[in-house]
C-alpha positions in Angstrom: -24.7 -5.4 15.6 -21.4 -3.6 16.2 -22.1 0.0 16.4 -18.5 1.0 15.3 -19.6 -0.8 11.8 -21.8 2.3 11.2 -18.5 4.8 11.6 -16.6 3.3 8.7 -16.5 6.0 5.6 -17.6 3.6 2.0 -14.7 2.1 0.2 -13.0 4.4 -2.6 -14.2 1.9 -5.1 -17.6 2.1 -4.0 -17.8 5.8 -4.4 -16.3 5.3 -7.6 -19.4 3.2 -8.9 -21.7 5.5 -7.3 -19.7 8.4 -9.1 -20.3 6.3 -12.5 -24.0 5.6 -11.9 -26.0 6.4 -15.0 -22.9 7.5 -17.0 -22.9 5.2 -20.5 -19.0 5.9 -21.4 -18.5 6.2 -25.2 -19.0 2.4 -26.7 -16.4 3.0 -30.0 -13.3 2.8 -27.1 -12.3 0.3 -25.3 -12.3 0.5 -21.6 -8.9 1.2 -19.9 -9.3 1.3 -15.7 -6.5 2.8 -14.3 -8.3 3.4 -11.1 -7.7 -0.2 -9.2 -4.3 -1.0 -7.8 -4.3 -4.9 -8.8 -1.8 -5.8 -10.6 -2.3 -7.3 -14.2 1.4 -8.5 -15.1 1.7 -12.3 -15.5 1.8 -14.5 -12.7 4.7 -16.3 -13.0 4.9 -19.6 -13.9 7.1 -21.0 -11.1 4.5 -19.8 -8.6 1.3 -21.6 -10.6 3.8 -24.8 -10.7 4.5 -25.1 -7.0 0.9 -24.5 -6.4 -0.2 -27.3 -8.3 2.8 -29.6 -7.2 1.7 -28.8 -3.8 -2.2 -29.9 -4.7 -2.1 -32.9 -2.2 -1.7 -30.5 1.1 -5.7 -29.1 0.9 -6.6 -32.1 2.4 -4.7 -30.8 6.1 -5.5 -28.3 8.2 -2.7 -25.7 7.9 -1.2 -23.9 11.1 -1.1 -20.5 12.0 2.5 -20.0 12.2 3.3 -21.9 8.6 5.6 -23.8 8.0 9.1 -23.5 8.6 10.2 -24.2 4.9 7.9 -20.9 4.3 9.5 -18.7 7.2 12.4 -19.3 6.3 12.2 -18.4 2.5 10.7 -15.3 4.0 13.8 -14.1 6.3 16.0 -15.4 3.9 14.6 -13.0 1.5 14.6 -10.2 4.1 18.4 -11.1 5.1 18.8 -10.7 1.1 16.6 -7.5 0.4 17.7 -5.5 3.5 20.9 -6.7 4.9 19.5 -8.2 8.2 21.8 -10.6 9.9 20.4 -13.3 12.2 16.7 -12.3 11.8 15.1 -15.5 13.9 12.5 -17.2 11.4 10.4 -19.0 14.0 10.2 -15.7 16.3 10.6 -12.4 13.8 8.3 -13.5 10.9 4.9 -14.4 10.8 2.8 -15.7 7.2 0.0 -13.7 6.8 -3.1 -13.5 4.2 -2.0 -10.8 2.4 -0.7 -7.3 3.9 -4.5 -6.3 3.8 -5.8 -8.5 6.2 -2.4 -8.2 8.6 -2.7 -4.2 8.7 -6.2 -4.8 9.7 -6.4 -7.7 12.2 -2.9 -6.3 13.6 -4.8 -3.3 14.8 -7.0 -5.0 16.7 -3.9 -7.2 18.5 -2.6 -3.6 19.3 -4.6 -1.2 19.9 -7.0 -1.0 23.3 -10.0 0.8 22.5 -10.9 1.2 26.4 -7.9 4.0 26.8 -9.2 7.5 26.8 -8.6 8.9 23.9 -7.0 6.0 21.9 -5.3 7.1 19.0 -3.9 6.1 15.8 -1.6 8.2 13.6 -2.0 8.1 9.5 -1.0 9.3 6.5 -3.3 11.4 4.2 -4.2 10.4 1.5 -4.0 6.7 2.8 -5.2 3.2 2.1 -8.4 2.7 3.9 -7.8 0.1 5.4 -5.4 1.6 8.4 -9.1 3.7 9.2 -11.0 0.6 9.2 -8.5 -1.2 11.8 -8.3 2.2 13.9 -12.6 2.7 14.1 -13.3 -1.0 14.8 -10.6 -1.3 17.8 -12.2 2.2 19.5 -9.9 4.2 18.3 -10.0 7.8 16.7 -7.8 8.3 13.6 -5.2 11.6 13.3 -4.1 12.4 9.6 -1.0 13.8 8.6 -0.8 15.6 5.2 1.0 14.9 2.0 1.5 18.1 0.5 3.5 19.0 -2.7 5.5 22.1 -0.8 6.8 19.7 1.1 7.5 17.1 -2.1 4.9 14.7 -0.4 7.1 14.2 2.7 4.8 14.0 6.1 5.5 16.1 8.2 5.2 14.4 11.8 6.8 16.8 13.6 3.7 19.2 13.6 1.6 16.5 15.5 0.5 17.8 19.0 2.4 16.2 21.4 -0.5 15.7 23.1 -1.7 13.6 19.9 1.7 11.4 20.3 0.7 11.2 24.1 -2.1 9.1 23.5 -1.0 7.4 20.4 -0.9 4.1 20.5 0.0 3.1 16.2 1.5 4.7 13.7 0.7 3.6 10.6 3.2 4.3 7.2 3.2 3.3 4.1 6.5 3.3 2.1 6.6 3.3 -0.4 4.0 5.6 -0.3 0.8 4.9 -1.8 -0.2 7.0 -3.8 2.4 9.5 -4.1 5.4 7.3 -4.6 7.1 8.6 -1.7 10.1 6.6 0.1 11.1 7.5 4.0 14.8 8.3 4.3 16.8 7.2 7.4 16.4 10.3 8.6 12.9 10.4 8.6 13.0 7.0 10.2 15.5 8.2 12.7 12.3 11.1 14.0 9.9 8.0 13.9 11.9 5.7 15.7 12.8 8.8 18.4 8.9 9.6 18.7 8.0 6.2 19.1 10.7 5.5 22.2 9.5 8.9 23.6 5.5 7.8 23.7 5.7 4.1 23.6 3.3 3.6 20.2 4.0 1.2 17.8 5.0 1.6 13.9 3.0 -0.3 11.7 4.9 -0.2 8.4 3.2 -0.7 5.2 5.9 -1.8 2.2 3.8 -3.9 -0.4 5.1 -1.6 -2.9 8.8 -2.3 -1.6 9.7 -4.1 -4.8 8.3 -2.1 -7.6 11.2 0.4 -8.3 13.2 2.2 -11.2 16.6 2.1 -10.0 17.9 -1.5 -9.5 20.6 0.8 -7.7 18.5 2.5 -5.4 16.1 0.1 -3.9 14.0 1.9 -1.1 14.6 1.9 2.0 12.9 -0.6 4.4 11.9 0.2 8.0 14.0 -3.1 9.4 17.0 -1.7 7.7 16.3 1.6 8.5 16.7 0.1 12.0 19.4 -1.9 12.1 21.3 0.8 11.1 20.3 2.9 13.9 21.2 -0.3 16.3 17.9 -0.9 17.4 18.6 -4.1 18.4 15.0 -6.5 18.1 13.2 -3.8 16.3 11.4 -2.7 19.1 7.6 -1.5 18.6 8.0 -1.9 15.0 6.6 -4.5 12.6 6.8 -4.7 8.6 4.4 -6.2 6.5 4.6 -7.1 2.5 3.3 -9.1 0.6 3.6 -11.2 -3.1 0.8 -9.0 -4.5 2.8 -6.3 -6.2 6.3 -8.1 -6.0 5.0 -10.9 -8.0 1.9 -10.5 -9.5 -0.5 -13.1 -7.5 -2.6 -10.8 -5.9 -4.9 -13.6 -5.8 -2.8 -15.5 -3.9 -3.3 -13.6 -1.0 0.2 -14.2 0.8 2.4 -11.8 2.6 4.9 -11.7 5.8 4.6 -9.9 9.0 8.2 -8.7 10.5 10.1 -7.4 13.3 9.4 -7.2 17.1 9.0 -10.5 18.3 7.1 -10.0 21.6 4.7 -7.8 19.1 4.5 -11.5 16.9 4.2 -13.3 19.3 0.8 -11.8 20.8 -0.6 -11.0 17.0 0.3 -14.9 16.2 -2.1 -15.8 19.0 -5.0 -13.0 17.8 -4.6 -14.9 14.7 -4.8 -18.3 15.8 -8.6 -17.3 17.0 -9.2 -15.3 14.2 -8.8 -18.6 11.9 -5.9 -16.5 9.8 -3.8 -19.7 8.5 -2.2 -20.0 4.9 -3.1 -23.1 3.1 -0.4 -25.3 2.4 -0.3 -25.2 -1.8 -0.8 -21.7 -1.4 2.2 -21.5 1.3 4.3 -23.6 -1.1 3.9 -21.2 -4.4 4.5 -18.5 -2.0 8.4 -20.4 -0.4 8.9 -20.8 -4.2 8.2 -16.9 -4.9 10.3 -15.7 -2.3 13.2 -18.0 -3.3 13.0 -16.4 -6.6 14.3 -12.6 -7.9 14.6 -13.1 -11.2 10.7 -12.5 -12.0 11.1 -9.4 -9.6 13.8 -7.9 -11.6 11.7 -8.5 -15.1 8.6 -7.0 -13.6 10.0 -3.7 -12.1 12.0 -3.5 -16.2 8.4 -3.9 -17.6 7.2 -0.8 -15.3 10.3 1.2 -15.3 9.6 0.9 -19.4 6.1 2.2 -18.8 7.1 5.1 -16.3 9.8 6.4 -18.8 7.7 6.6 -21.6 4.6 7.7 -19.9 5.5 10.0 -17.6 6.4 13.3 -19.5 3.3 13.0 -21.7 1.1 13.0 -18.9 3.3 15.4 -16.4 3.1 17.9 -19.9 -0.8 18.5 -18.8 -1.4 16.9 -15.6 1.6 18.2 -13.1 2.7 14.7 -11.5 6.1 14.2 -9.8 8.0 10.8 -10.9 7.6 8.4 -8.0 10.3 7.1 -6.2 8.7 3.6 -6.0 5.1 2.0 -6.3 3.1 2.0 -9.5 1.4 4.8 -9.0 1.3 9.0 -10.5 -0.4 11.1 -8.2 -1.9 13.8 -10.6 -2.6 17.4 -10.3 -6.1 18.1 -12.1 -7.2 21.3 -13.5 -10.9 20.8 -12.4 -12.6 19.2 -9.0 -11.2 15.6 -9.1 -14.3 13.8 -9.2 -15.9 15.8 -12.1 -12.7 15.3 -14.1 -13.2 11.4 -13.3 -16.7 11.4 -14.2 -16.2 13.2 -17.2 -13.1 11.5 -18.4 -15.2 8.3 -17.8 -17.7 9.4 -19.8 -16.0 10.7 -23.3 -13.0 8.2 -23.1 -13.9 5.7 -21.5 -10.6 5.2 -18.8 -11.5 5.0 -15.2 -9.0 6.8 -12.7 -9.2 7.5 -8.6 -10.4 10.8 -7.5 -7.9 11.7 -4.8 -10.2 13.1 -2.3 -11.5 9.4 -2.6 -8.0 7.9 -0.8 -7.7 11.1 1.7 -9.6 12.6 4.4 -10.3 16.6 5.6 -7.6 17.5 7.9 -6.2 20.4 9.1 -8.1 22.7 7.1 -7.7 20.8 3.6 -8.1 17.0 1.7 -4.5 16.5 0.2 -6.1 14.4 -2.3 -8.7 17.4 -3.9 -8.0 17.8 -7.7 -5.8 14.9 -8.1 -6.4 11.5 -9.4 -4.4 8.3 -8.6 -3.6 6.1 -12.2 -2.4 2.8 -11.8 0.0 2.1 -14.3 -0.8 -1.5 -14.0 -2.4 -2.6 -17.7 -0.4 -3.4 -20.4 2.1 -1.4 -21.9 -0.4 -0.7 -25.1 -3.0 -0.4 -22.9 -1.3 2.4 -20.6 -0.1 4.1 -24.1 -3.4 4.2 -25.1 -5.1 5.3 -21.6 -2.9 8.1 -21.3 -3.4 9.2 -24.9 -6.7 10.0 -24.0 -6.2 11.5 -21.0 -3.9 14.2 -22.3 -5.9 14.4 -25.4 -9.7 15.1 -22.9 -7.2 17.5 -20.7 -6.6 19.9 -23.6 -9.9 19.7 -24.8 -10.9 20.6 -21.2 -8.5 24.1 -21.3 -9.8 24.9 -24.3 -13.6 25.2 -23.0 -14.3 29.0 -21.9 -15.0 30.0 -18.9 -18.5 30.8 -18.1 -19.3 34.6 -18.2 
């Protein structure tokens, strides 16, 4: 058995059900989870069409690389999305499973475990996943906090240099999850200059790059971020996304890989052992997704609704700053995180993620103590209803006295 399996911290979702163990939540309200990223829009129809058009294609073996009509949809979109001119379809993008399994399985393309001191750089809190990848290659993880001083902004210019010497991935996620913060060019200009100085590689995370409240400000994507800074073949940098968020198919399990091509090319052969190929109806509903925006522009309207209306009831008892992007508020709690989750549970019935869940000790502190991650991702009734009883238990909870 791999002995590195025994180093990997339980799930967030399995300490949730272990938090929940024996508690019978009230049975008069319906239950509301808010806890569980996974998006619960409609899929949308053109997607479930081409899959079933594209029926007759289970009976091949797909390839690795996917098909061309599918890479192409995919830097066309990119070309679209980001302004990217002459982005090469057959060497710069790659078809993956879902940005879950790329994050993962691209850390062990990367990383080499045998290097003294092998390192991988994170955000905290972060999505478990980036550990996972780092502990099963051999390497060690290094956190960088997400604190409200500094409005959520990581500061990676407090990293040892010794830390960056032995670095050997970054991984970000922006739009961040779970604070809902977006990397500027400038903070992408420090990345880009750390990353030439010690020779590690950027992993960025941007599933959430599509779920925004501005149609005038979409966030900023690390490709852009790059060719604006002429870095000409994105070097040491790779994107991933994927049609989970964008368009509600999470089950679809489809999502891109982009950027440095000699990077693709040796992650495309990792993934021809690993057995990573897309099916073709599945590759099919995802060319049609990309080649679509208009169910993209109606989804981020539906959350944008939610966010306006939600937002300063819940931020009038539970401090949260408005995201920039993602679906997520990052809550300030006025109790320990997990007994406010347990509780909460309990009398109303509406599951949320205790933030030390999603974040790790580091540097004296978890960034994710007494805060809770909601996923506005339910209905809008649902989500009205939710955080009606969450600001309606938080007032009951101030008015308990202290004990003497």
């Amino acid at each position: 058995m791999n002995p590195r399996l025994d180093l990997l911290q339980p799930y967030p979702f399995e300490k949730l059900r272990a938090l929940y163990a024996g508690v019978t939540p009230d049975p008069a309200k319906r239950a509301i989870s808010l806890s569980l990223g996974e998006p619960r829009h409609p899929t949308p129809p053109l997607i479930l069409e081409a899959l079933n058009k594209a029926g007759g294609a289970f009976a091949n073996y797909p390839t690795t690389l996917g098909p061309p009509a599918l890479r192409e949809a995919i830097a066309a979109w990119l070309a679209r999305r980001h302004g990217l001119p002459g982005l090469d379809p057959g060497a710069q993008v790659l078809p993956v499973l879902g940005s879950r399994e790329a994050l993962f399985s691209f850390g062990q393309t990367v990383l080499d475990g045998g290097k003294p001191g092998a390192t991988v750089v994170v955000p905290n809190p972060f999505y478990q996943i980036y550990e996972g990848a780092a502990i099963l290659a051999g390497a060690r993880i290094h956190c960088v906090n997400a604190l409200p001083e500094r409005a959520f902004a990581h500061d990676f210019a407090s990293v040892p240099a010794d830390v960056w010497s032995r670095t050997q991935l970054l991984y970000v996620c922006s739009p961040d999850n779970p604070t809902g913060r977006v990397l500027d060019r400038a903070a992408w200009r420090e990345l880009f200059a750390l990353s030439d100085r010690h020779g590690f590689v950027i992993a960025s995370d941007e599933c959430y790059s599509e779920i925004y409240f501005d149609e005038a400000k979409p966030p900023l994507g690390a490709l852009a971020a790059a060719q604006v800074e002429g870095r000409d073949g994105f070097p040491r940098l790779v994107v991933f996304g994927s049609l989970s968020k964008r368009s509600n198919a999470p089950g679809l399990r489809s999502g891109y890989v982009a950027g440095d091509a000699s990077l693709l090319k040796a992650f495309l052969l990792y993934r021809t052992y690993h057995g990573s190929a897309m099916s073709g109806p599945v590759a099919a509903a995802s060319t049609a997704a990309w080649n679509d925006e208009a169910h993209v522009r109606a989804n981020r309207t539906e959350y944008a609704a939610k966010f306006q209306r939600l937002h300063p009831q819940l931020n009038a008892v539970l401090p949260c700053a408005m995201p920039e992007a993602a679906f997520y508020l990052w809550a300030q709690t006025p109790i320990d995180d997990a007994e406010f989750a347990r509780k909460l549970y309990a009398e109303e019935n509406v599951a949320v993620l205790p933030g030390s869940f999603v974040a790790r000790d580091a540097n004296g502190l978890n960034p994710g103590r007494r805060r809770i991650r909601l996923a506005l991702v339910a209905t809008q009734s649902e989500c009205e209803e939710a955080v009606a009883r969450l600001v309606a238990f938080t007032r009951r909870l101030s008015e308990v006295p202290a004990p003497a």
